[in-house]
MIDOSE-1310 file (N, C-alpha, C; in nm, 2 decimals, decimal comma, always signed):
residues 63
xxxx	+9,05/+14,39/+14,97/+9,02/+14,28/+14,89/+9,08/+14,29/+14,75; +9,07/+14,41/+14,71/+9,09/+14,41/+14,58/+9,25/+14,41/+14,55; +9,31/+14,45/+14,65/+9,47/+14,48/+14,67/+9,54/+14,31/+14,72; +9,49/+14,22/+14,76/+9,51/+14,07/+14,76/+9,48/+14,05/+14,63
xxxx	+9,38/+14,01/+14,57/+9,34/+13,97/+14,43/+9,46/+14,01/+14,34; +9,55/+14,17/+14,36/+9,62/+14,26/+14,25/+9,77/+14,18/+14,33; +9,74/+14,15/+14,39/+9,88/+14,07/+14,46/+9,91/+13,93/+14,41; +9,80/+13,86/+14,38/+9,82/+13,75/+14,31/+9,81/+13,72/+14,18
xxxx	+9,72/+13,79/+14,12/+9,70/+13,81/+14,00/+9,87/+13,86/+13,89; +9,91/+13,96/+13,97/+10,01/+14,06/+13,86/+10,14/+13,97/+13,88; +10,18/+13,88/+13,95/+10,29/+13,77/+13,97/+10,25/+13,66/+13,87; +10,13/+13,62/+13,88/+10,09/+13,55/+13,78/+10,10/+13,57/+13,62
xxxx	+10,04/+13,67/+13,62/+10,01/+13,76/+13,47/+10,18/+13,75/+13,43; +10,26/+13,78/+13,52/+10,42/+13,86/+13,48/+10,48/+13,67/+13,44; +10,40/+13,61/+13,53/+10,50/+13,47/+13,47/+10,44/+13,42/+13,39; +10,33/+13,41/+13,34/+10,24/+13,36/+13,18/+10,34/+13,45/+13,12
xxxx	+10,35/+13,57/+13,11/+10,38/+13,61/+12,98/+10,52/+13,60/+12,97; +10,59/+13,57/+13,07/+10,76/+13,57/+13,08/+10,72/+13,40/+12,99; +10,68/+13,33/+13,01/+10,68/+13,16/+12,98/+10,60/+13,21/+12,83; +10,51/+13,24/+12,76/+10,50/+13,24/+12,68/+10,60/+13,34/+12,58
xxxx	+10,68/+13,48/+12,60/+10,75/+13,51/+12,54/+10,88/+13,42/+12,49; +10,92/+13,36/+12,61/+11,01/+13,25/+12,61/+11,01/+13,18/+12,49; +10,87/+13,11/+12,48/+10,86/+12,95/+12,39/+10,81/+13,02/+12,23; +10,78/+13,18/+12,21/+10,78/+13,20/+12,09/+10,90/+13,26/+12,06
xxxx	+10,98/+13,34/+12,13/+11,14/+13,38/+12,08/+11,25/+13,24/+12,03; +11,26/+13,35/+11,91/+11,44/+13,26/+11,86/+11,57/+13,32/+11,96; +11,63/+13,18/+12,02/+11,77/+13,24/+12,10/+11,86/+13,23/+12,01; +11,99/+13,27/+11,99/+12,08/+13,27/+11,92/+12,15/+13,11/+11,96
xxxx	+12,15/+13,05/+12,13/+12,19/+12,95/+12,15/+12,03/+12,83/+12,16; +12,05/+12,71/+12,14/+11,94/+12,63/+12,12/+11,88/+12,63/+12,23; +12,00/+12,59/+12,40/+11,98/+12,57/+12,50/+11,94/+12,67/+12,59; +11,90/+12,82/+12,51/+11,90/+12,96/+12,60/+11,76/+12,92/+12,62
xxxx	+11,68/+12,86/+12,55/+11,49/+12,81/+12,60/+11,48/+12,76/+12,67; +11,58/+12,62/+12,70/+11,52/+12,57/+12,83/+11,55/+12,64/+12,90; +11,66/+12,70/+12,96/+11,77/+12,71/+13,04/+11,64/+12,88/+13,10; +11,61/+12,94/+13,03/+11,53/+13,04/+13,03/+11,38/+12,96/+13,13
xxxx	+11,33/+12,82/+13,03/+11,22/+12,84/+13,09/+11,27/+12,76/+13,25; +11,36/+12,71/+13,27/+11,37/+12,63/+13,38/+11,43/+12,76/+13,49; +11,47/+12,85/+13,50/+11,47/+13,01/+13,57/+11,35/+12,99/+13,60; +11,25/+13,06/+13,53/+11,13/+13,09/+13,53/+11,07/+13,00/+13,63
xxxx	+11,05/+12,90/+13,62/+10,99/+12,77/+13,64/+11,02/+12,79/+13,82; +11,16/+12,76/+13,83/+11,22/+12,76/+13,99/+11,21/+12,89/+14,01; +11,22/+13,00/+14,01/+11,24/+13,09/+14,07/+11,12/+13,19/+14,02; +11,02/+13,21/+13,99/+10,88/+13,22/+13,89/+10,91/+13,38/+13,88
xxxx	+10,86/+13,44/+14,01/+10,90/+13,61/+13,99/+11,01/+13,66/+13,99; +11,11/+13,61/+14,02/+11,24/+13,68/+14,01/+11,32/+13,64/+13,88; +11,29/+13,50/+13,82/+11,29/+13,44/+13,72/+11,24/+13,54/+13,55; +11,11/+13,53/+13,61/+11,03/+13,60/+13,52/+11,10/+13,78/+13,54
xxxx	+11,14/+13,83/+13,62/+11,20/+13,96/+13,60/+11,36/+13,99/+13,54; +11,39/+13,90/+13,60/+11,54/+13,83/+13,52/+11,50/+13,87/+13,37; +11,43/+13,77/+13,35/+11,42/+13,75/+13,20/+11,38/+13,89/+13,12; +11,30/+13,91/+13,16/+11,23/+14,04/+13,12/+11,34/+14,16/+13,13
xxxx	+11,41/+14,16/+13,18/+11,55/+14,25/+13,18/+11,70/+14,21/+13,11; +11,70/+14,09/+13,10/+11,81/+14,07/+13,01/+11,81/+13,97/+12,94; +11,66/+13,90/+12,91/+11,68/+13,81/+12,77/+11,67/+13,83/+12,70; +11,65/+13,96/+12,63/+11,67/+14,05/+12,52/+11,79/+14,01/+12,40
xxxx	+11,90/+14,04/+12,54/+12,05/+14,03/+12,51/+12,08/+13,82/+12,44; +11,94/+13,75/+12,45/+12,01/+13,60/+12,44/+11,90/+13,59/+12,30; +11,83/+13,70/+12,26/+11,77/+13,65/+12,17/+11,80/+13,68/+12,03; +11,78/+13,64/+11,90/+11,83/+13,66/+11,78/+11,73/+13,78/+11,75
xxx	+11,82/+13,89/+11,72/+11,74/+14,03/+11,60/+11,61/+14,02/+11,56; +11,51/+14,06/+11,57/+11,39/+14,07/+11,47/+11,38/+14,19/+11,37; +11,39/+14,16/+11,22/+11,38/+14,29/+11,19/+11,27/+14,34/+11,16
């Protein structure tokens, strides 16, 4: 039981925070937000792991 619940849950959890990281980063391009959240959106976990691995590279410097 608890391994279904950890199955649904941590796909979930990974795409909240991929969609909220999203909508508070600056991209260097204007269109890198949608284009980011609409991955996410269609494609949720693989989307969301995408991003998490190379939208690093689309976003502007924080110092």
């Amino acid at each position: 039981m608890f391994l279904g619940i950890l199955f649904i849950l941590l796909p979930l959890l990974l795409i909240l925070y991929s969609i909220v990281d999203i909508l508070r980063a600056e991209f260097k391009n204007e269109n890198s937000k949608l284009l980011w959240i609409i991955i996410v959106l269609v494609a949720p976990v693989l989307g969301s792991i995408i991003y998490l691995g190379a939208g690093d590279s689309f976003k502007v410097p924080r110092y």
